[in-house]
C-alpha positions in Angstrom: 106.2 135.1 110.2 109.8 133.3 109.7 112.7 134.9 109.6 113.5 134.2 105.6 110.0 135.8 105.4 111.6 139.1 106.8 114.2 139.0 104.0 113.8 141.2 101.2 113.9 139.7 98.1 117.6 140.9 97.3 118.7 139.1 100.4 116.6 135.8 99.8 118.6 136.2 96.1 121.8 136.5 97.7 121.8 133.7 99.7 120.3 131.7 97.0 122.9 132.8 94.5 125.7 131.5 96.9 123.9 128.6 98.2 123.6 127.3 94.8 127.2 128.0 93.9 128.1 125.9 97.1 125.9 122.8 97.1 125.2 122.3 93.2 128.2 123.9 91.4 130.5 122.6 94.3 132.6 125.9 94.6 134.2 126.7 98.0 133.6 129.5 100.3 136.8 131.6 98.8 135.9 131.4 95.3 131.9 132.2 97.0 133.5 135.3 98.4 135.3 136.3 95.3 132.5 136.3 93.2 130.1 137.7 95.8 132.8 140.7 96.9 132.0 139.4 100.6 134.4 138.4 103.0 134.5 134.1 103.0 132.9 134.8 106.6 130.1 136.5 105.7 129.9 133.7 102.9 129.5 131.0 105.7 127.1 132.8 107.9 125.0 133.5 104.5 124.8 129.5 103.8 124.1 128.7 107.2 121.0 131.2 107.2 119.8 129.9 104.0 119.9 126.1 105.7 118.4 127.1 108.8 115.2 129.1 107.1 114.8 127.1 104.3 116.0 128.3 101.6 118.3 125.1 101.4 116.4 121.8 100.8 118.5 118.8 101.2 117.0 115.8 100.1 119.3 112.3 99.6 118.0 109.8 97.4 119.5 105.8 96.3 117.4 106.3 93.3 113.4 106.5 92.5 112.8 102.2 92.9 115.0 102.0 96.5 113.8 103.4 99.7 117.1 103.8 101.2 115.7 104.9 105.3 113.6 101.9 105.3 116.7 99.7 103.8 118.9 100.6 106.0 116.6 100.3 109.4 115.8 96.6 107.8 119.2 95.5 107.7 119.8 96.9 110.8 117.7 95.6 112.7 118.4 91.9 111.7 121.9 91.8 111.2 121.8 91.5 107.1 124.9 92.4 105.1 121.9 94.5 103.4 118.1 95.2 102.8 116.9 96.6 99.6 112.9 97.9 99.8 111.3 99.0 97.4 109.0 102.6 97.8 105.3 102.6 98.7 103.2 101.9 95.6 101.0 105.4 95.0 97.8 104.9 96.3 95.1 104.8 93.1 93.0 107.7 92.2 89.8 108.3 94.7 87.5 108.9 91.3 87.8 107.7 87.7 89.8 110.2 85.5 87.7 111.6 82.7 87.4 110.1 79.4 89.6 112.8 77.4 92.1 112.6 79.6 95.3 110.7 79.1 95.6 107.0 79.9 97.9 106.8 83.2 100.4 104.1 83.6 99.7 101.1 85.8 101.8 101.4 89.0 104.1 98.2 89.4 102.6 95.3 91.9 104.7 94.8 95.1 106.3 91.7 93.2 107.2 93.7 89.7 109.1 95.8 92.3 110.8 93.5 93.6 111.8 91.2 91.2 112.9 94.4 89.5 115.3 95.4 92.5 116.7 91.3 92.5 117.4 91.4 88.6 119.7 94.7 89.1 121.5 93.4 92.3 122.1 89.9 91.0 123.4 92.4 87.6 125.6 94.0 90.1 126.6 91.2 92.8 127.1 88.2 90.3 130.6 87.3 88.8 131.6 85.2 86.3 133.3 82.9 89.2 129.7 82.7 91.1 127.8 79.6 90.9 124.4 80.7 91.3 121.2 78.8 92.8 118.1 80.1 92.0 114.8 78.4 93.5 111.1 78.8 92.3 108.6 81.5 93.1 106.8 83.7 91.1 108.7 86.8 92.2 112.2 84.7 91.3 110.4 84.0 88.0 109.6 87.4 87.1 113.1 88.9 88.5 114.7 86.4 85.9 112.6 87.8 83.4 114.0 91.5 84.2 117.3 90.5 84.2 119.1 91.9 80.6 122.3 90.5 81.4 124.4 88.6 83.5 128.4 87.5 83.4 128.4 83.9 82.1 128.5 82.5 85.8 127.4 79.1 86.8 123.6 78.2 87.2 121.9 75.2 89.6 118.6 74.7 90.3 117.6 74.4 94.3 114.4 72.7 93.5 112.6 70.4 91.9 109.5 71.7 89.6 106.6 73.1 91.0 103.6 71.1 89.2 100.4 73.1 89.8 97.9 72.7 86.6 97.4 76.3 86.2 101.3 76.9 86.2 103.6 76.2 82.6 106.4 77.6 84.1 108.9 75.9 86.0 112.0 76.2 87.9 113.9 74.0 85.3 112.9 76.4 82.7 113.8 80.0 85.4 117.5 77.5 85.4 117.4 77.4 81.3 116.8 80.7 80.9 119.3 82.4 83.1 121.9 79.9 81.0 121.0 81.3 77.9 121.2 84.2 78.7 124.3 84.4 80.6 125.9 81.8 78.9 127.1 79.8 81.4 126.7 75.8 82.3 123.0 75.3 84.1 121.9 72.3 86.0 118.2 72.1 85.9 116.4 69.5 87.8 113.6 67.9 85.5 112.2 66.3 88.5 108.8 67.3 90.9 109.5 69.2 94.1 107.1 67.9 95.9 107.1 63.9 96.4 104.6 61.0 97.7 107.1 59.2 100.1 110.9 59.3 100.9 112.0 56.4 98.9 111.0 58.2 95.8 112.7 60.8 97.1 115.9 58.9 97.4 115.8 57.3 94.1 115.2 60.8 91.6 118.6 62.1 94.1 120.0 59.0 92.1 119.0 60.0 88.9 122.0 61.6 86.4 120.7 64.8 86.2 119.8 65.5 89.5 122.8 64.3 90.8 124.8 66.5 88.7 122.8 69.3 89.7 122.5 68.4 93.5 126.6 68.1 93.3 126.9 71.5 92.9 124.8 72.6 96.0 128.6 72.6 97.9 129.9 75.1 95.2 127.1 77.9 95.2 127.8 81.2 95.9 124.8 83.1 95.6 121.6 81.8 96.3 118.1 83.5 95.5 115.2 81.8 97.4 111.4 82.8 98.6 109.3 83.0 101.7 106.0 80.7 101.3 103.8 81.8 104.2 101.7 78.6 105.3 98.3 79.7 103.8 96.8 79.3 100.6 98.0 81.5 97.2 101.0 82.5 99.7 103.3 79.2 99.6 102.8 77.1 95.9 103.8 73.9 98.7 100.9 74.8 100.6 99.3 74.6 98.0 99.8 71.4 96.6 99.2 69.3 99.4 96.1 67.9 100.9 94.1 69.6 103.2 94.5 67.2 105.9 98.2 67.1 105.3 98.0 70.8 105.6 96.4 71.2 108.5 98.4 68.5 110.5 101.7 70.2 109.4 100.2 73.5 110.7 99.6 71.9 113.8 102.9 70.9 114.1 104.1 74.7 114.4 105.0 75.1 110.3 104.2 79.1 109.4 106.2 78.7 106.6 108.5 77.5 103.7 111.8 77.9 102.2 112.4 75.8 99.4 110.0 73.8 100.3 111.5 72.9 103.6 109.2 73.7 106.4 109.9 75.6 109.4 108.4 76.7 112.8 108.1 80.4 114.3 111.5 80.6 115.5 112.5 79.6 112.1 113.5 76.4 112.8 113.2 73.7 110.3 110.9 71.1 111.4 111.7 66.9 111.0 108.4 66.2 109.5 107.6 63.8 107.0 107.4 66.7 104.1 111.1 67.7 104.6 112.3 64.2 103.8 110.0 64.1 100.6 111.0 66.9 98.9 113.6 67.3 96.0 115.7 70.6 97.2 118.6 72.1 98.8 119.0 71.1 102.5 119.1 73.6 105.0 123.0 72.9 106.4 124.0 73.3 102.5 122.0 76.5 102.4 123.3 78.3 105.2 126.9 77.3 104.0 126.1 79.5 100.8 127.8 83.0 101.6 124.9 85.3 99.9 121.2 84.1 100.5 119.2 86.4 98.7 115.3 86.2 100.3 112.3 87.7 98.4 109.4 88.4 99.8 107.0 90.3 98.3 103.3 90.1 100.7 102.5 91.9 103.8 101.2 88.4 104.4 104.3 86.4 104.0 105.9 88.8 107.2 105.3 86.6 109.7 107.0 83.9 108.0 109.6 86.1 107.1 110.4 87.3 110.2 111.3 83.3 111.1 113.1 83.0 108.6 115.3 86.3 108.9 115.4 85.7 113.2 116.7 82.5 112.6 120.0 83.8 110.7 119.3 82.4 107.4 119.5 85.3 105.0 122.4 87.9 103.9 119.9 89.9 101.7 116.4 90.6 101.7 114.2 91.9 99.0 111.0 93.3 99.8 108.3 95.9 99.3 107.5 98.8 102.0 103.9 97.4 103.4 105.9 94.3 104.1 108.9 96.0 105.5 106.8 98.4 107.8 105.2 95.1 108.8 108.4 93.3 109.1 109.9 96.6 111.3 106.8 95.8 113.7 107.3 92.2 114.4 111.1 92.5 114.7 112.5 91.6 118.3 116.0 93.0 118.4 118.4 90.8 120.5 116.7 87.8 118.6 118.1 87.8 115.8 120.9 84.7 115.3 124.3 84.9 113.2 124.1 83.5 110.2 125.0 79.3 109.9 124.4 79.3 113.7 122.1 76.7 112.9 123.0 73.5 110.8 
């Protein structure tokens, strides 16, 4: 048996009374005492007692969608001005609920959570002086759809447009929207990402509105990109390629993408052929960007992640707590490389 279990029940109400005036009505030991007719003393031994069996439960929450122990380890342990997970999704029900009972709610997918957490920090971080670059991914798609409002800042397109035949949506059209809705100028890039040689490459970077677009790469401020894992349903330039394309760039070392730009374990981009093909922010014009906001959203796409946040690229990352527990695993502290470092 405890101590507080040895209380009587006017001494458990005692302490409760003051600890209550103390930690939720915020009054101080004196005006405790006054009220109590206890000496401001006996007030502090009182709260100390009522900590130390219990009767005191302190809890510290950054809100229900942000799990702020797991954040701050994250960012910790790879340098990053900050790390924003989102909570453990509630594992479903062992056995069907009955028919007459209420319909529960769908708990969010890993992305929905974190697109969620992107559209209220670029709501929070973004000024009407930003220029911001957004690339394509699914989870950037969604967090654009969550996003209510925004100061009418600048918006550029990193990429060109992912052209899958099962996918409508595109990242000229995640560009458009943000413009509307902001009402700022947006340069879109009505161009593919992916392209079949270099000199095609070299002529759409001629075209008008690419140009005008690519021209602003010096100016961002903010950009939002995601981690492709090389493996299919887990990098949309995976996908798109051929298998024997795919397999040779695997061999190569590639575990991953960033805008399309391919890059090794140590989270090096590689000189292959697919990094001079591609329509999309280089990586020297990336890491010059002060706020690189990474997503990823798949205990799958840690590995790659891990590359990418070693290697010094990122100042935020947005992710969900199976990949951050898997993330917290693979992390080798003393690894980690300042930011721009690499160019």
């Amino acid at each position: 048996m405890s101590e507080v279990d040895g209380w009587g029940p006017g001494r458990r109400l005692l302490a409760a009374g003051a600890a209550h005036r103390f930690h939720v009505l915020g009054r101080t030991k004196v005006e405790i005492a006054k009220e109590l007719g206890m000496s401001r003393f006996a007030v502090a031994r009182l709260l100390d007692a009522a900590v130390e069996q219990g009767l005191v439960r302190i809890e510290v929450t950054a809100g229900d969608d942000l799990d702020h122990r797991a954040s701050e380890q994250l960012a910790a342990t790879y340098g990053l001005r900050r790390a924003l997970v989102a909570p453990a999704i509630p594992a479903a029900p062992a056995a069907p609920a009955p028919p007459t009972a209420p319909r529960a709610e769908t708990a969010p997918t890993a992305r929905q959570q974190v697109a969620a957490l992107t559209a209220k920090l670029l709501t929070e971080v973004v000024s009407a002086d930003d220029v911001l670059g957004l690339a394509w991914s699914r989870t950037i798609n969604e967090a654009v759809d969550a996003l209510t409002m925004l100061p009418p800042c600048t918006v550029v397109q990193l990429c060109g447009a992912y052209s899958l035949p099962w996918r409508s949506d595109t990242s000229a059209e995640t560009v458009a929207r943000v413009g509307a809705l902001c009402g700022g100028p947006a340069f879109p890039i009505y161009a593919p990402l992916v392209l079949p040689d270099d000199q095609t490459a070299r002529t759409l970077r001629a075209q008008p509105g690419v140009v005008d677009a690519v021209g602003r790469f010096a100016d961002l401020t903010v950009a939002v990109v995601s981690v492709g894992a090389w493996s299919p349903e887990h990098s949309t330039v995976y996908d798109v390629l051929a298998e024997d394309e795919r397999a040779a760039l695997g061999e190569r070392g590639v575990v991953g993408e960033v805008v399309a730009l391919p890059f090794d374990e140590e989270g090096r981009v590689l000189d292959v052929d697919l990094a001079r093909r591609v329509l999309a922010i280089d990586e020297a014009a990336l890491r010059a960007v002060d706020e690189v906001i990474v997503l990823v959203a798949h205990p799958e796409r840690a590995r790659a992640a891990d590359a990418v946040l070693r290697s010094g690229l990122a100042s935020t990352l947005v992710t969900d707590a199976a990949t951050a527990a898997v993330l917290q695993e693979k992390a080798q502290v003393g690894q980690v490389v300042e930011r721009r470092a690499r160019s």
